[in-house]
C-alpha positions, 0 to 999 in steps of 0.5 A: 452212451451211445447217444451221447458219442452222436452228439460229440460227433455232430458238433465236431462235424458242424464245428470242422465245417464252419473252419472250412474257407467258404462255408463262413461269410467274410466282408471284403473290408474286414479289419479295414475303416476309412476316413473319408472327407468332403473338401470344398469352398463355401458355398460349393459342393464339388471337391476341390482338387489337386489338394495334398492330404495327410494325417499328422501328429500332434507336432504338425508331421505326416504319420508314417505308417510303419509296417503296416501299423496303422493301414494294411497299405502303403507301409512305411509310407506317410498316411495321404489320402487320395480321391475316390474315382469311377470305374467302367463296366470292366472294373477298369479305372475311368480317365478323367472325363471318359464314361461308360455305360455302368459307369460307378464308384471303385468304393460306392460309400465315399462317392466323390470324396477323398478317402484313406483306409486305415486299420479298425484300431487306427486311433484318431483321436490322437492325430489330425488331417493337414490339408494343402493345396498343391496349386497355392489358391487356398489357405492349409488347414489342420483339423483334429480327428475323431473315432466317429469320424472312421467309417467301420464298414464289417461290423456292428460298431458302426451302428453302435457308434452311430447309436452312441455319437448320432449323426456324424457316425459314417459321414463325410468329415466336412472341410470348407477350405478359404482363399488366400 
């Protein structure tokens, strides 16, 4: 009996400690995905700039985000999309053109991309990405978009859709824009 009271106490020891903040490891991106697109002319590699990205319904209209329904940010605002950018040795923004010494990517997966976090239960499938150019030198575009097209970062979902979807799974959704 004895020993069977020792044991009960180990485990509600051991199971009190993992509830303690600290003792368990957490990712920084947990219940968060991201979209993240490469938009670029033909034959060119760099993004085009200056663009007005957003996530629409099948009617063509911004998706707001409704308190916090489909992102942990910008609630009750349209879903847009903004560019990565580089941060200096202080973790402090770089103006355009300016450079540091460790200068690298606020978020390192989506390098020199457009991207938008959304909630890991963000359904994609359901909506498409309308992309306009604020300076009238390219045609809009809408494309459809899909559950692999999210990069979920905290989890081994990436890796099972990779295993499920292949490639695309984690990669820049490819948009090659035209000119008017």
């Amino acid at each position: 009996m004895k020993k069977l009271l020792f044991l009960v106490i180990i485990l509600i020891g051991f199971t009190a400690k993992a509830q303690l903040p600290g003792s368990t490891m957490h990712c920084g991106y947990d219940f968060t995905s991201y979209l993240v697109l490469h938009v670029h002319e033909q034959g060119k590699e760099e993004n085009v700039k200056n663009l007005k990205i957003t996530v629409v319904d099948s009617l063509g209209r911004d998706l707001i985000n409704v308190n916090n329904m489909y992102s942990w940010s910008n609630a009750n605002k349209p879903l847009q999309f903004s560019l990565n950018y580089l941060i200096d040795d202080n973790n402090k923004r770089l103006e355009e053109g300016a450079t540091a010494t460790k200068e690298r990517w606020f978020f390192p997966f989506a390098k020199d991309n457009y991207l938008l976090s959304v909630a890991n239960t963000f359904p994609a499938d359901s909506y498409s990405i309308k992309v306009e150019d604020t300076t009238g030198a390219y045609k809009p575009v809408i494309i459809q978009l899909y559950a692999y097209n999210m990069y979920v970062l905290c989890s081994n979902e990436s890796r099972d859709a990779a295993i499920k979807f292949g490639r695309k799974t984690n990669k820049p959704l490819e948009i090659v824009l035209e000119k008017k």
